[in-house]
N, C-alpha and C positions, 0 to 999 in steps of 0.2 A: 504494500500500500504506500509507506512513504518513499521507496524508489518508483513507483511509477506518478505521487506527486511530486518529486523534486523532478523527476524527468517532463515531462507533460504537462505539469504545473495546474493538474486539473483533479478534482477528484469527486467523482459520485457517490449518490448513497449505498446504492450496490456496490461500489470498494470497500464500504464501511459494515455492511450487511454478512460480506463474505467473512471480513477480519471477525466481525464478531460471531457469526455461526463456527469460526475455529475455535472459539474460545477464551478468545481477546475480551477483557471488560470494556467498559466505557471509560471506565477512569485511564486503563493501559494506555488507550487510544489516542484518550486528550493527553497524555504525558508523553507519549512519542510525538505526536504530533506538536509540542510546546517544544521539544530537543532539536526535531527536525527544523523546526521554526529558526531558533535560536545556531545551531549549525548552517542555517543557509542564509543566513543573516551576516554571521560573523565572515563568511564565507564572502559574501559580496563585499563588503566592508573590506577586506584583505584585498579583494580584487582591486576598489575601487580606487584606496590608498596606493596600491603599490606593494602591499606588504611582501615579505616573502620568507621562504622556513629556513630555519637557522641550519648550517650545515653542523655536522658531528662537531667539526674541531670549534666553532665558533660557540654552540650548544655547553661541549665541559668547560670552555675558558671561562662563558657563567658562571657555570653550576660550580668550579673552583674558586673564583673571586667569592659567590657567597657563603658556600661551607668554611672557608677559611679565614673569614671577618665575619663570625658570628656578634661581633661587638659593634658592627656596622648598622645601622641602623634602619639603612636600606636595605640590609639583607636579613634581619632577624625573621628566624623560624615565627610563625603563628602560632600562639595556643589556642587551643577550645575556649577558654575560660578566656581569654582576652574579647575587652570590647573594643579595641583600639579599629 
């Protein structure tokens, strides 16, 4: 269902009928359909900007800069318990 609406960009009741005669709730439905939403979103937005995906070496030189200045302020881990 959500690859034939991100492809086709169309979707019937009967795509909806079928998912749910397999077994699919309503709630599953609207929460795939809210990810899908939100992935073809972000998705254009990347497009639209320019953006583009980080390669490997660029990716750890990150992910090294923030495990390694945990005192960085821009890089401190999240807690659960934080409201920040």
């Amino acid at each position: 269902m959500l690859g034939q609406l991100t492809r086709e960009r169309r979707l019937i009741a009967e795509d909806v009928r079928a998912v749910l005669s397999a077994g699919v709730s309503r709630q599953q439905i609207e929460d795939a359909l809210a990810v899908c939403f939100a992935f073809n979103t972000t998705d254009r937005l990347a497009d639209a900007f320019g953006f583009e995906v980080l390669s490997l070496k660029s990716y750890e030189a990150g992910r090294s800069i923030c495990s390694s200045a945990v005192t960085n302020s821009r890089c401190r881990p999240l807690r659960a318990d934080s409201r920040d």
